[in-house]
N, C-alpha and C positions, 0 to 999 in steps of 0.2 A: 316192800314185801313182794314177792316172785309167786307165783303161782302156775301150776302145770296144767295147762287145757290141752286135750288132744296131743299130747307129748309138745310143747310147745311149753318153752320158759316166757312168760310175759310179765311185764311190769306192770304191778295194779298199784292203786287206779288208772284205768287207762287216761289220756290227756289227749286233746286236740293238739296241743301247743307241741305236743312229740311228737306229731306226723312227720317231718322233715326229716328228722332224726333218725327213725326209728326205719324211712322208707331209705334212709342212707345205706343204715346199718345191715337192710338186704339182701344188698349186691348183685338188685337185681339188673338185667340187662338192659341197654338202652331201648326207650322208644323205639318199636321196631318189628319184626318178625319173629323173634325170639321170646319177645313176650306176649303171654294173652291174662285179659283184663274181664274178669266174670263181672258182670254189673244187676244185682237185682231193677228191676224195674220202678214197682211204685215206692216213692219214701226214699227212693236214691236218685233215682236219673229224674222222674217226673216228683213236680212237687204233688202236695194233697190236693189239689187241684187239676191233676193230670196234666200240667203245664211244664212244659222243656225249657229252661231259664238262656237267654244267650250265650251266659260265662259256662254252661254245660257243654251248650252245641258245639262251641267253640272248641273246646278240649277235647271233646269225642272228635271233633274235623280234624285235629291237629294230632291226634292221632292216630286216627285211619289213613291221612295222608303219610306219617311215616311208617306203615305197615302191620301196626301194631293189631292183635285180632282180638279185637272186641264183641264179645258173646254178650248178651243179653240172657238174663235167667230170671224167668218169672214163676210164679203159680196159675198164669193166667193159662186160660186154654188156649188153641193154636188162632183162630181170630182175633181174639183180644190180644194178644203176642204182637201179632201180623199188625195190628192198629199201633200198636207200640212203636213197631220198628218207622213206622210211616213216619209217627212224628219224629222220632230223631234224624230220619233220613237213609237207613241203612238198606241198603237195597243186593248186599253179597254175604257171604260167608254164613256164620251160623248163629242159632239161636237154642235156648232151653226153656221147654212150657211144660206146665203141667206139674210141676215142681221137682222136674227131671225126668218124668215118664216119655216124655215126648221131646228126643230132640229134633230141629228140623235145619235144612239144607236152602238157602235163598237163592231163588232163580228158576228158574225152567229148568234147566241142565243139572245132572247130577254132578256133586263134586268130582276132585281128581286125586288121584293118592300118588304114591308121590313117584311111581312112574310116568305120570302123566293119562293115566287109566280110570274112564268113570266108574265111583265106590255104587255097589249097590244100594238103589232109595227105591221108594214107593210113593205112589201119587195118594191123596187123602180122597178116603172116599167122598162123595154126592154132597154138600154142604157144610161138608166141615169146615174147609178153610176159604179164605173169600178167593175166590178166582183171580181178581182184578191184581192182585198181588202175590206173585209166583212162589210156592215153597214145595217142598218135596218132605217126606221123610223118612230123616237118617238113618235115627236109632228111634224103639220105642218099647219100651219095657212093660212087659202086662202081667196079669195075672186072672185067674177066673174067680167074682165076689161072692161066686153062689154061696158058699158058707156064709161068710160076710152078712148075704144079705139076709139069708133065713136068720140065723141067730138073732140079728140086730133087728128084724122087723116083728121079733117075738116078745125081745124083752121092752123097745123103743116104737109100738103100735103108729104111734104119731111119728114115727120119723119119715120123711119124704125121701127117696134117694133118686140120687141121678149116677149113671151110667155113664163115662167116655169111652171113648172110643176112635181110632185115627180112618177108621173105617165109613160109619155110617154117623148122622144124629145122634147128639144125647138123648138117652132114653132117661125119662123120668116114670118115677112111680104115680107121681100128680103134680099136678101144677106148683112150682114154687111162689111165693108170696111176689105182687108185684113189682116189677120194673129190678128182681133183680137174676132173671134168667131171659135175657131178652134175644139172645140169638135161637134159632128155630130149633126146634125138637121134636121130640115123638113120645107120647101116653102107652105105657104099657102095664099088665099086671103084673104085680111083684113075683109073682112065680115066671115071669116069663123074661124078668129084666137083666140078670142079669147074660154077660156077653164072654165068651172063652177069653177075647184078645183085650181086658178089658186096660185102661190107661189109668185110672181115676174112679174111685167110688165117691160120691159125695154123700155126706148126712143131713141134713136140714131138719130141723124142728122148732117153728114158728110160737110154739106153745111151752114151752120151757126154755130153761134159761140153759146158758151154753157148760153151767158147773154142772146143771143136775145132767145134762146129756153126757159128761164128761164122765160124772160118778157112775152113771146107770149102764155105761160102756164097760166102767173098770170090773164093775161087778158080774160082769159077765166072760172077761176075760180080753177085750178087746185095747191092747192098747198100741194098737198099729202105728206106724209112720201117721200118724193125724194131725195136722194144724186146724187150731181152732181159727175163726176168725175175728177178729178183735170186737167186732159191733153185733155179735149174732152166733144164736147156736148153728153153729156149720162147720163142720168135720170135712176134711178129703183124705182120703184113706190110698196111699200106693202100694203100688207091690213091694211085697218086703227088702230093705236094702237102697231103696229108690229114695235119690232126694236132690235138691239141684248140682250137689256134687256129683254124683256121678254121670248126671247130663254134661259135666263139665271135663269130668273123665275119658268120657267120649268123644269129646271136641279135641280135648290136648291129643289123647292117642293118638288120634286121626294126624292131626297136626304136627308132632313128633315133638310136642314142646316140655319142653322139662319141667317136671312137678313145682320144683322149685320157684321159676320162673312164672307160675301165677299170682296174679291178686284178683282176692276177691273182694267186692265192695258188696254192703248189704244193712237191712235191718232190723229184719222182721224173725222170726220165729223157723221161717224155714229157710233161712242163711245161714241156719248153725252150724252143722256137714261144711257148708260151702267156705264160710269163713275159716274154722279149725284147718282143715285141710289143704289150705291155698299156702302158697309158699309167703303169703303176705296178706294177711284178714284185716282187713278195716273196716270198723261198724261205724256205721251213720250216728251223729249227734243227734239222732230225733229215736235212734235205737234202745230198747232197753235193759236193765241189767243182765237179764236170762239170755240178749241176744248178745251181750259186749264182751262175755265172760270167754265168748269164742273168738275174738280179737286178737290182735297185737296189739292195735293200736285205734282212735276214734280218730275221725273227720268233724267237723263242723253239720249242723243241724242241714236238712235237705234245703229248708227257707233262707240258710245261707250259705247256698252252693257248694254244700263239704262233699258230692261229687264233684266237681268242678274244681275243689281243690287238691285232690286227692290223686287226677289226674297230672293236673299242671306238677304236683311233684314229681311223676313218673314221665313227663318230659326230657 
């Protein structure tokens, strides 16, 4: 039985054991400069553990050595990204944070287009990104949450929000629950939180569960770009249209790479965009049905390297 996602005929149920096959059937280009390789971060590249498995590193090496361009796409903001790319090793080209709001440029030096001319970037404002390890940024898509946040701090009293921004600290409304906002911030009153240029709205509420924030949103009208997150009521709300696809968009343009000529690898909730759209979607075996349904085709679970496999075919 055939099914149409995102105009895409695919064959359900999807199968690991079709990956060869179905990465044949393609056409996509060699290992190379011609193609580029979206990779979600946690639950694809690193395991549940935040651990880069050898048979990973190895695939990503062997494919950065034959010029293949490998973006990174997380939800993570531009720090936790920046700690991302550390462990794999990736020290040029590009990356995508924030769940596409933020794309960012590796190095000191702005990129080069393809006259050989530096693209305009911007440096991150005062503590946002670690010094110690150089990025710039590319693109960054915002929006202002002032609506956002009146409405939702009327109907959701108990909701915490945090602010991004590529600019300055995240601004929180109050303290999130321990150990899980641990890079530095800034306390402000909700009438004064939010920011014109903003990247990311987040929602937090410690005290209800993540359905009834979800119901208590709908009822108000709010059904933004939101990923929930799987252990906890926590919403991020982008600017409309935003999602790691079109951080991805921006990379290819840039790059002159043909739509076709992507694959995206993923597994989570906000790969859906990324996967449908990629000239080549493959969901993680540890992904589930709402995320697979935007596939071509499954990989093997992250605990048994189905990044790492997924690669080795596109050698």
């Amino acid at each position: 039985m055939n099914a149409a996602v995102a105009g895409k005929e695919v064959s359900r149920p999807l199968s690991a054991a079709m990956l060869p096959e179905v990465v044949a059937a393609a056409q996509l280009p060699p290992a190379g400069p011609e193609l580029l390789v979206a990779l979600d971060i946690d639950g694809t590249v690193l395991n549940y553990d935040g651990e880069l498995s050898p048979r990973v590193k190895a695939a990503l090496d062997a494919h950065i050595a034959a010029g293949t361009h490998i973006v990174l796409c997380t939800g993570r903001a531009v720090r936790s990204t920046q700690a991302g790319l550390q462990k794999v090793g990736f020290t040029s080209g590009f990356a995508v944070c924030s769940n596409g709001a933020v794309v960012i440029s590796l190095g000191s030096e702005p990129p080069l287009d393809a006259y050989g001319e530096p693209v305009p970037t911007t440096e991150f404002g005062p503590g946002v990104a670690d010094d110690s390890f150089p990025v710039r940024v590319f693109r960054a898509h915002t929006f202002d949450p002032s609506y956002e946040i009146n409405l939702i701090s009327r109907a959701v009293p108990e909701a915490i929000f945090a602010v991004e921004t590529t600019e300055e600290l995240r601004r929180l409304s109050r303290p999130f629950p321990p150990g899980e906002m641990t890079q530095k911030t800034q306390l402000l009153p909700v009438a004064e939180l939010a920011h014109p240029r903003t990247t990311r709205l987040t929602i937090r509420t410690p005290e209800i569960s993540k359905e009834d924030l979800l119901a208590r949103l709908a009822e108000i009208g709010v059904h933004a770009v939101a990923y929930p997150q799987m252990w906890s009521a926590w919403l991020d709300i982008s600017p409309t249209g935003v999602s790691k696809e079109t951080g991805v968009a921006d990379v290819r343009q840039h790059l002159g790479i043909d739509p076709r000529h992507v694959v995206a690898i993923g597994d989570s909730d906000n790969d859906q965009e990324m996967l449908a759209a990629a000239g080549l979607g493959i969901a993680m075996g540890n992904s589930p049905d709402r995320v697979r349904q935007y596939a071509d085709v499954l990989t093997s679970p992250v605990d048994d390297d189905g990044c790492a496999r997924a690669l080795e075919e596109l050698l």
